[in-house]
N, C-alpha and C positions, 0 to 999 in steps of 0.2 A: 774057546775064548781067544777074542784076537789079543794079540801082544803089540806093546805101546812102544814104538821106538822114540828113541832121546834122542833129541837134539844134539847135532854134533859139534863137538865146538868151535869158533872161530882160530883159527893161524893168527899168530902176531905180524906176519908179513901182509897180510889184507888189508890190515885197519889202519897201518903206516901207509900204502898208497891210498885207502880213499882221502886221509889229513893231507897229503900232499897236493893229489885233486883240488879239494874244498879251498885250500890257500891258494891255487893257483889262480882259481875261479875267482876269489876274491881281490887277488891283484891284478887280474885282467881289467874287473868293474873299476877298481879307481881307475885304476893308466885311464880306460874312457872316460869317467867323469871330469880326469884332470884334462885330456886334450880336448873336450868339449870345454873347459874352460877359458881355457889357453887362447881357443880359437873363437872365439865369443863375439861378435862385429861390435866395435861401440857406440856409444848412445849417439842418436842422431841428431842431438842440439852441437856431440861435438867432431859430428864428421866432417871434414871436407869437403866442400861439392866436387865433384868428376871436373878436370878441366876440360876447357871448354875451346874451340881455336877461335880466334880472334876474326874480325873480318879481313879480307885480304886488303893491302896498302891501293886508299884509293890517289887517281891522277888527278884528282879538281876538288876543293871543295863541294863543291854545288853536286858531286853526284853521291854525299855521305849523307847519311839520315840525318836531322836535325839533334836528335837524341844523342846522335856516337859521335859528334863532333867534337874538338876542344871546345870551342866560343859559338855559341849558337851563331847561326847562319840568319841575317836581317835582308829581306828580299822582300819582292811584292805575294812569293808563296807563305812567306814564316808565319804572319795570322792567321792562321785556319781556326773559324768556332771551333771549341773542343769536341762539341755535338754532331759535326760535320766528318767524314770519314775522310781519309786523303787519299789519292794517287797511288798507288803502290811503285816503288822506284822501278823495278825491273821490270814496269810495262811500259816508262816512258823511253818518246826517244831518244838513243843515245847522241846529243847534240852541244858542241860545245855552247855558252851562255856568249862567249865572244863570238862566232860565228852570225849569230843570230840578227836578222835584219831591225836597224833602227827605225823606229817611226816617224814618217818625216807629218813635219807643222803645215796644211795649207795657210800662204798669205793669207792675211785678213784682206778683210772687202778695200777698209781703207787704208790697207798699208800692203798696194799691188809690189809686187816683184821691182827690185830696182834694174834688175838686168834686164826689164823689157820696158826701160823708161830709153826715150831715145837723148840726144844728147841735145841743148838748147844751140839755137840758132840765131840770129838778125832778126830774125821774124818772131820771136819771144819778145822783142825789145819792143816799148811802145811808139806807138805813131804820133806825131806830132798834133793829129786829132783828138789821140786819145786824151791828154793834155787838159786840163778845164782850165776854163780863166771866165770872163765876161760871157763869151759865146764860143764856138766853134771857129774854130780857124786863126784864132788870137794868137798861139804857139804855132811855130815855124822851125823844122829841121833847119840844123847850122849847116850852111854851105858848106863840102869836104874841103877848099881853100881854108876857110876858119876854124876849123877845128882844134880843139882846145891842148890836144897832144897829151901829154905827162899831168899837164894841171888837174891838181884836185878837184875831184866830183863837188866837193865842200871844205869849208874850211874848218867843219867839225871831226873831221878825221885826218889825225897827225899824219899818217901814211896810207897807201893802199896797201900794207902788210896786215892793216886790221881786216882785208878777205881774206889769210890766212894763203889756203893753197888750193882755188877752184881749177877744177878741169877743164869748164873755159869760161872765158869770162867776156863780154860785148860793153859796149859802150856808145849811146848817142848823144849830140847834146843838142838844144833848140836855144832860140830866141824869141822876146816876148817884147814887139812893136817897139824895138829899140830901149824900153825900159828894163827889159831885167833877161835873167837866162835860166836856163835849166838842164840840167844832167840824168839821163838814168841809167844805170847799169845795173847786169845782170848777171848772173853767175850760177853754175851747178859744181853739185860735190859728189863724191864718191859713197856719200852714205847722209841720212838726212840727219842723223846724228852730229856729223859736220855743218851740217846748214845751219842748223839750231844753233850750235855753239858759234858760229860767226853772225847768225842772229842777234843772237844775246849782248856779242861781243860791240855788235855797231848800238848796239840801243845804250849800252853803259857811257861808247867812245861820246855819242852825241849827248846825251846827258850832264856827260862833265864839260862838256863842249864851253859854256859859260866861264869854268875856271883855266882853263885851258889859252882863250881868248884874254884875260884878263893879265896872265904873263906875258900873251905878245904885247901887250899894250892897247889892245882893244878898250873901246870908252864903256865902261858902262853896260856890259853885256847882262842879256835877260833872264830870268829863271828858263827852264826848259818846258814849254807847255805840252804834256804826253796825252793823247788822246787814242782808244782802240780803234779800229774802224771795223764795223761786222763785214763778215765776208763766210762762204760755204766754208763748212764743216771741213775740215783738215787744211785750212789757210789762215793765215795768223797775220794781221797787221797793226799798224798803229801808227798816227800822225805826231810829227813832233814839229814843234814853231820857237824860234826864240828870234829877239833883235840884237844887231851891233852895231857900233858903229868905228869904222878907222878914222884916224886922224884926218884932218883934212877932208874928210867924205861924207857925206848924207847917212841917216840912219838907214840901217838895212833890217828886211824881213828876211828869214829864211826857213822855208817849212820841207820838212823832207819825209817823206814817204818810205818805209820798210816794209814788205814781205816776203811771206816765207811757206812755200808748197813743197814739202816734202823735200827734196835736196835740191829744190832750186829757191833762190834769191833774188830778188828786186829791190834796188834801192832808187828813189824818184828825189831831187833837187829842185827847189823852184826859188831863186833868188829877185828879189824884188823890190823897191824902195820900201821903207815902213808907211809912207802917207798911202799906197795906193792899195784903194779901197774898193776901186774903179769893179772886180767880181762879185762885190756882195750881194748885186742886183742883178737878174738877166734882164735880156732884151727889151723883155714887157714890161721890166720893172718890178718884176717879184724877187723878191729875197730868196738866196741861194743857199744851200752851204760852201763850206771853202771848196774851193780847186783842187784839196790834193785830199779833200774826202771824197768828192764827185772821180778822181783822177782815180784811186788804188782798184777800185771794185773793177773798172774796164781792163787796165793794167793788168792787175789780177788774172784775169781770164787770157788773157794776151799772152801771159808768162808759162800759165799749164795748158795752152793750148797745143 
């Protein structure tokens, strides 16, 4: 028969290292669990985004996005439909917005270049034909011996300071079969802007013409009769008539003529007794209009010629 051996017994020095083991094992696991906790990343509602670098400092506004600017950028690009894509910056070119050619205005039809207006002449001024009365040839150029010198065109204009300051300015006067006389003068400006406002300026001067008269001592001066006269698109005229009379003198008519093409000017004077009536009829006997309606339309042509 086999024989049963026993079991030998454990050392008390064995079972002291494997406790020592087991603890040590044991404190290894937490240290890990503690420095897994330690190092834990936090919740991502309270991370901080990663900084981020700024875009570099630009030299113009116009070349920063519209989004990264302080005060949005107002131009003719800043409306883009939302639905619309835009431009990507860095494929435009790099151009300053001052460099950039202005777009220039062609003149309108009716408002040509004044630099290619030439400047008026003697031959702007009208001819003593041009002139109406009864018929043709009734007005007569003043001999240069008579010539009226300084004397006023009219005696509805306190000075020739009411042309203001033309670049040049002409003058002729006529006579009308020993009854009466006549003045025109002409004038261009530097801009029709100008013309206009010494337009306006003579039609107020003659208007008040009446009250004016009345502190020289004039008898009895007329209202101011204003009439338009039609004339081509871009020329402006109107007839004005009023009577007076001086002391000691016959009553007087006087109808004067203004137009106005662009920065040149015409002012036409016809002084004549108030009885004569002698133009109302031409030759055949047909009734006319006045003289210095029949007058402006030729005039007219005379002055932008």
């Amino acid at each position: 028969m086999r024989q049963r051996r026993s079991p030998s017994p454990r050392s008390p020095g064995s079972g002291r290292i494997l406790g020592a083991v087991g603890i040590a094992m044991i404190a290894i696991a937490v240290l890990g669990v503690v420095f897994v906790l330690v190092n834990r990343p936090e919740a991502a509602t309270t991370a901080a985004p990663p900084a981020q670098a700024g875009p570099p400092p630009a030299t113009h506004l116009g070349r920063v996005p519209a989004s990264q600017a302080e005060t949005p950028i107002e131009n003719e690009h800043s409306h883009v439909p939302d639905d619309e894509p835009t431009e990507d910056e860095t494929s435009r070119p790099k151009q300053s917005p001052s460099r950039s050619p202005k777009p220039t205005r062609p003149p309108s039809p009716t408002e040509p270049a004044q630099e290619a207006r030439p400047a008026i002449t003697e031959g702007n001024l009208p001819a003593a034909t041009d002139l109406a009365w009864r018929a043709t040839g009734d007005w007569q150029e003043r001999a240069a011996a008579e010539e009226s010198g300084d004397e006023l065109p009219s005696v509805c204009l306190p000075s020739v300071t009411v042309l203001a300051n033309p670049a040049h300015l002409f003058r002729r006067d006529y006579t009308l079969a020993a009854s009466g006389h006549g003045t025109a003068l002409i004038a261009d400006y530097a801009s029709d802007a100008e013309a206009e406002e010494v337009y306006a300026e003579l039609g107020r001067s003659i208007r008040d013409c009446p009250r004016m008269l009345r502190r020289q001592g004039y008898l009895q001066p007329s209202p101011v009769a204003a009439r338009p006269v039609p004339l081509p698109e871009g020329v402006v005229a109107e007839h004005l008539r009023l009577e007076y009379q001086e002391r000691q003198s016959r009553p007087t008519t006087e109808s004067i003529g203004l137009v106005r093409a662009g920065n040149r000017l015409l002012m036409v004077s016809m002084v004549t007794p108030a009885a004569d009536t002698s133009w109302a009829k031409d030759p055949a006997g047909q009734a006319q209009d006045h003289p210095m309606m029949r007058t402006l339309p030729v005039a007219a042509g005379r002055l932008i010629a």
